[in-house]
Structures are given as C-alpha cells and as structure tokens.
C-alpha positions in Angstrom: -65.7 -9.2 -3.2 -67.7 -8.0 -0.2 -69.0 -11.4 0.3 -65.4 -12.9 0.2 -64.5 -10.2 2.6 -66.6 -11.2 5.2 -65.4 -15.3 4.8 -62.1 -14.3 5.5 -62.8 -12.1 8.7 -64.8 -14.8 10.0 -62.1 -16.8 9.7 -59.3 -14.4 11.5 -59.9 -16.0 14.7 -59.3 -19.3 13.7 -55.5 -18.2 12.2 -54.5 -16.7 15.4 -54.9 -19.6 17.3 -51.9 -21.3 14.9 -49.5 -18.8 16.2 -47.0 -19.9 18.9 -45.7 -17.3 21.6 -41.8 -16.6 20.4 -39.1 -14.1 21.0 -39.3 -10.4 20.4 -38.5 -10.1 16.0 -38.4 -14.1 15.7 -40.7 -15.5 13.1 -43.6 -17.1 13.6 -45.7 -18.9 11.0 -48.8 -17.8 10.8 -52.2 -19.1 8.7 -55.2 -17.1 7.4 -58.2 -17.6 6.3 -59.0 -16.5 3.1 -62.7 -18.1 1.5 -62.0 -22.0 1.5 -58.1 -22.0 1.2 -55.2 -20.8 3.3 -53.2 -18.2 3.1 -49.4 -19.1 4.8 -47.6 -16.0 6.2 -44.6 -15.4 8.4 -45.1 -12.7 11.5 -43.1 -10.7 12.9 -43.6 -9.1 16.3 -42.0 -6.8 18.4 -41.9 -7.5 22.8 -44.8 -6.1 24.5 -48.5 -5.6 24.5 -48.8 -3.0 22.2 -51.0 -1.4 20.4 -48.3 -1.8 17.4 -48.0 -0.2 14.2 -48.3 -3.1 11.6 -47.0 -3.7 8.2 -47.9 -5.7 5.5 -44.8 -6.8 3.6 -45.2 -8.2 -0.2 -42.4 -10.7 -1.3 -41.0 -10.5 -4.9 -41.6 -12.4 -8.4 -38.6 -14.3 -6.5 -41.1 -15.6 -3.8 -41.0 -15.1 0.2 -38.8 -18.4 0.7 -35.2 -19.0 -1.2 -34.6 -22.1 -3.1 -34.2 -24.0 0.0 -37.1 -23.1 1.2 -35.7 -20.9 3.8 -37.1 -17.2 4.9 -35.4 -15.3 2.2 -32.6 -13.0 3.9 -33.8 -9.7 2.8 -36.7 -10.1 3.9 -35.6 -11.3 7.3 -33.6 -8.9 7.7 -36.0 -6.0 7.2 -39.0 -8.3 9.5 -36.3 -8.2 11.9 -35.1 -4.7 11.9 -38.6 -4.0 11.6 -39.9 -5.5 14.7 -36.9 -4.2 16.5 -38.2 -0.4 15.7 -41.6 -1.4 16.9 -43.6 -2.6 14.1 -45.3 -5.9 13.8 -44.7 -7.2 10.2 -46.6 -10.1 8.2 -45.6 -11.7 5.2 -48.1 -13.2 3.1 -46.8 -16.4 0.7 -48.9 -15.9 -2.2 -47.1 -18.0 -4.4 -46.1 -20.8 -1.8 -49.6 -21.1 -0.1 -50.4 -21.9 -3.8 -47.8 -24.3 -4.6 -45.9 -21.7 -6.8 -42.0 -21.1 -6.7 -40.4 -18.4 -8.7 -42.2 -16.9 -11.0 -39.6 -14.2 -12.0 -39.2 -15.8 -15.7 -43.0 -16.3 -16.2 -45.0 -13.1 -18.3 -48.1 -14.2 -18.0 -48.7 -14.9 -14.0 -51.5 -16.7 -12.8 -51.1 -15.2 -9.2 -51.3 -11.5 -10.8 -50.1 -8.4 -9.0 -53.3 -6.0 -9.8 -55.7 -9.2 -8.3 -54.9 -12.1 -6.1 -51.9 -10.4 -4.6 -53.8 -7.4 -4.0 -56.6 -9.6 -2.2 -53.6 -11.5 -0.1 -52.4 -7.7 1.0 -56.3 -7.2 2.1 -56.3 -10.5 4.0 -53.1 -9.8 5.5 -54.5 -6.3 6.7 -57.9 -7.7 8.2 -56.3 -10.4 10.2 -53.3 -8.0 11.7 -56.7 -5.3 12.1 -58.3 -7.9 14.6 -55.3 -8.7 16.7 -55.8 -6.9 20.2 -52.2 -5.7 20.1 -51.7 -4.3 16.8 -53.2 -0.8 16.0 -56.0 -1.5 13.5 -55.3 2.6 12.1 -52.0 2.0 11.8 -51.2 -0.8 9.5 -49.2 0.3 6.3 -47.9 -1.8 2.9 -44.2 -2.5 2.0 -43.7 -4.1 -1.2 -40.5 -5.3 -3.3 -40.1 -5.4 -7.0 -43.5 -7.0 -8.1 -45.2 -6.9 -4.8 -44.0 -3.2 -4.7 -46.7 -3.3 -8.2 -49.3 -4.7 -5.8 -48.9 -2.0 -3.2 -49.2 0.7 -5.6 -52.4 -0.8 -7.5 -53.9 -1.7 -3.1 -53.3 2.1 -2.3 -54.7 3.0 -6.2 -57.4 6.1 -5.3 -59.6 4.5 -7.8 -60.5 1.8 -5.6 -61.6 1.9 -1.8 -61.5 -0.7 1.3 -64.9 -1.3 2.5 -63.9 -3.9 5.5 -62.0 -2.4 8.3 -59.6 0.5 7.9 -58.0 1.5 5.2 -54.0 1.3 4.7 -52.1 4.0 6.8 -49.9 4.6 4.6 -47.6 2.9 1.7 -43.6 2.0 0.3 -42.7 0.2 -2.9 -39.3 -0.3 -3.5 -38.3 -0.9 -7.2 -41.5 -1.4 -8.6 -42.6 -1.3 -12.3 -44.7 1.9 -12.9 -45.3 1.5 -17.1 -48.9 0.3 -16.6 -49.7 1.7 -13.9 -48.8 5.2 -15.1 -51.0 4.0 -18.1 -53.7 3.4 -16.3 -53.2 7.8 -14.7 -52.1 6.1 -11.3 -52.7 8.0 -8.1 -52.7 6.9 -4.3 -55.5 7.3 -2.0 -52.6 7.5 1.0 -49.4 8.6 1.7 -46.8 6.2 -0.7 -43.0 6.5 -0.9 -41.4 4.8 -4.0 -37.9 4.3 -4.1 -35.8 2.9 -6.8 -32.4 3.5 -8.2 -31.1 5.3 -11.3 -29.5 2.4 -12.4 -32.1 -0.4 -11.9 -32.6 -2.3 -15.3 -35.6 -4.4 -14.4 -37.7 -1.4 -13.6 -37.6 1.8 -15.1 -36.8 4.9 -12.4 -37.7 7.4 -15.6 -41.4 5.6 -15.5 -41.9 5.8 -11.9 -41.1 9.6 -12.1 -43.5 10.2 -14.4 -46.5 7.9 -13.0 -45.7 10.6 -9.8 -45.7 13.5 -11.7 -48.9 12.5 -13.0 -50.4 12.3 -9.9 -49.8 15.5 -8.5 -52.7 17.0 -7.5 -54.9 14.3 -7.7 -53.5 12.5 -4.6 -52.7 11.8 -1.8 -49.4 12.9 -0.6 -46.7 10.7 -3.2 -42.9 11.2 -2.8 -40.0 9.2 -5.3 -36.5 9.1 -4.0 -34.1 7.8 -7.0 -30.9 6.7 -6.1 -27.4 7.0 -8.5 -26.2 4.5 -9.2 -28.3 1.5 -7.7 -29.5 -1.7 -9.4 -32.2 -3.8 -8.3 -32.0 -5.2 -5.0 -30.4 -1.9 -3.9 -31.8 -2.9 0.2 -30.2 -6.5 -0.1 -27.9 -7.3 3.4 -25.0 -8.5 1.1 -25.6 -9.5 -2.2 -22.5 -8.9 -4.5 -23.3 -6.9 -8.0 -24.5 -9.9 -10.3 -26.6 -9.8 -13.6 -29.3 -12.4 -14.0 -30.7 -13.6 -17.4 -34.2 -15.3 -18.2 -36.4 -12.3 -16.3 -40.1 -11.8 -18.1 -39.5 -8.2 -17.1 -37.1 -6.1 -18.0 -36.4 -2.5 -19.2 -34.7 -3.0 -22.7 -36.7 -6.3 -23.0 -34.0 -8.9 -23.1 -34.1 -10.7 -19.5 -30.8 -9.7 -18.6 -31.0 -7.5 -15.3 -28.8 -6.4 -12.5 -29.3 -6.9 -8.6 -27.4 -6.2 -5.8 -26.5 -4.4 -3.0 -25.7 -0.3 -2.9 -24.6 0.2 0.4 -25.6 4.1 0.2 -29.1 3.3 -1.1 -29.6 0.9 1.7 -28.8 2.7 4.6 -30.9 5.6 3.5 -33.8 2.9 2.8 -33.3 1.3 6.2 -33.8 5.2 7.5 -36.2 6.4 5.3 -38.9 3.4 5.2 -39.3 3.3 9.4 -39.8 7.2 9.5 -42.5 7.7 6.5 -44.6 4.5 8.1 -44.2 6.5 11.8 -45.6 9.2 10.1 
C-alpha cells in the first residue's frame, strides 16, 4: 500500500497540469494519478491564492454524473456553495474513471466502499495536499450515502495515513453504520454524521449506536438525526419519491424513499461548513 502510495504522489504533478484556469466555484475536470490508471475528478475552487481548506467529496452508489452524464445537481450544488464559503472541493469518479454507472441495485460491488473507494479518497487527499494553494492540514472528507460508508471506514482509528497528513476532520451524510458498528467503529478525527429519522435506506437507530459505541475510544464523534427526513434529505429540489430495485435497504425489500426536507437541508448547508472550519 506504501509502495502504491508513493506511484501516485509521483504522479500529482502530472494531474495538475490537466487543469484549466476557470471561474471562482466553476468546475474543472481534473485527472490523477493513481498506480498505472487514472483517476477522473471534478474540482472546485474558490477565487484567490489561498492557502484553502480542501475537501474531499464522495459521490453515491448513484455515481458523481446523472444519467446524462452530467455533474449530478446535488453535488454541484454543494461544490458550488462550497467553494463560495472558501473551500476547494474535489470529486473523485470512482465508478466512472472505471467504466461503471450506477451501481445502487448491485450487492456485491466490485468498486467496494471499505477498499478502492477508500484508496480514491487517499488519492484525492495527496493530490489536493501538493497543490501550493490549498492547506495540506486542512483537507477534510464529505461523503453521501455509500461514500458517506467510505468516509467513516478512511477516518476508522484502526487504520492510520502514512503519506502526507492525515484527514482534518470528517461528514457522512446518510451512511449505513450496521457493519461498521459491527466491526466496534471509532474515528481517529473529528466526524459529524447526519441522517434523518425517517431515512429507509439507512438505518438512523444503527448509526446512533455505532456512536455510542465509540465514546471514549475516539476522537470527537457527533450524530444529528433529523424528524422526519428520508434519504436525500440535502437534495436542491427533489420531490418525495420512493425508488424500488436498491441492494440496500432497511427492511430488505429495495423499496426506499429520497427527497428533499427543506428543514434538514438548511441546517446541513449550516452545519457541514462550520464543523469542517473547525
């Protein structure tokens, strides 16, 4: 893993020179190294010089793109809002750079959230690490649904980051927490979870008690649970809908709800800028 490592931050150089000059909270794609492949990734960055606080954003079992193939809005909208607050965000593509589309119906992932996801977070975090304007102590995860699951097992105390600095800090919105409380879960920095009452693709009840169970042996972790809020809670303006066919859900069936809660949301779109500032 070590010997990976140092491939891809060899290779950091060679990514930045892909990345045009654009508009303060425009995207920009981006390419990393990572051993022999590529790793595709959408920045963005706010106007200035910096030093910047950085964030590494992970997509959900949905995918970064829509079926269009077009920047899915949510996560625009938060790159945006992001970069506007002063944080440069990047996006890693783990399931387009490898010719993947949704995989939210498949159970048995071969892009898995506790490996290769985990590895595209570390990429992600070297090559914003060795850009001269973003603050190489200062770059945190934010992850959605699945890659809220890959933040939580990146951050995971049992494991440490032995190229450049570790993660500031970490947010998972919605993720599953069943095997991870299994596994005695604790972070080894700052993480926020939050997920609503409501949300039938991942349980709220397991994430509290995955952060009960870490009390003590952690760093600082915090849960906010919101009434009434599905899945999706942070989406710009996506009407209350159920979806059928999921891999993943709590009463095992497929069928889940997503959509917006406007409450939830605007305490997200708060919450998630001040706990990374901290």
């Amino acid at each position: 893993m070590r010997y990976l490592l140092i491939l891809i931050a060899a290779g950091l150089v060679a990514a930045s020179a892909t990345m045009a000059k654009a508009a303060a909270g425009d995207p920009v794609q981006v390419e990393l190294s990572q051993g022999e492949g590529r790793l595709r990734a959408v920045l963005y960055r706010p106007d200035g010089d910096g030093p910047f606080p950085a964030i590494v954003g992970l997509h959900a079992c949905g995918g970064l793109n829509n079926r269009t193939g077009v920047m899915a809005t949510r996560y625009n909208d938060w790159g945006r809002r992001l970069a506007n607050a002063g944080f440069a965000v990047i996006y890693p593509d783990s399931y387009g750079s490898r010719g993947l589309a949704n995989q939210c119906g498949i159970s048995r992932r071969s892009v898995r959230s506790d490996r290769e996801r985990v590895a595209d977070a570390n990429v992600a975090r070297l090559w914003l690490q060795a850009q001269p304007w973003v603050a190489a102590d200062r770059v945190s995860l934010l992850g959605w649904s699945s890659g809220g699951v890959t933040t939580l097992w990146a951050v995971r105390a049992r494991t440490s980051v032995k190229d450049g600095k570790d993660f500031r800090s970490a947010v998972a919105l919605y993720p599953g927490c069943r095997r991870l409380g299994v596994a005695a879960w604790s972070a080894r920095v700052p993480t926020l979870i939050l997920i609503g009452r409501s949300d039938d693709q991942t349980s709220a009840a397991a994430c509290e008690q995955m952060v009960a169970g870490a009390r003590g042996r952690s760093a600082r972790v915090a849960i906010q649970v919101y009434p009434g809020a599905y899945h999706d809670f942070d989406h710009p303006n996506r009407a209350i809908q159920v979806r059928t066919g999921y891999a993943f859900s709590v009463d095992g069936t497929g069928r889940v709800h997503s959509g917006t809660n406007p409450h939830a949301r605007a305490d997200a779109l708060k919450r998630v800028p001040e706990w990374l500032l901290r």
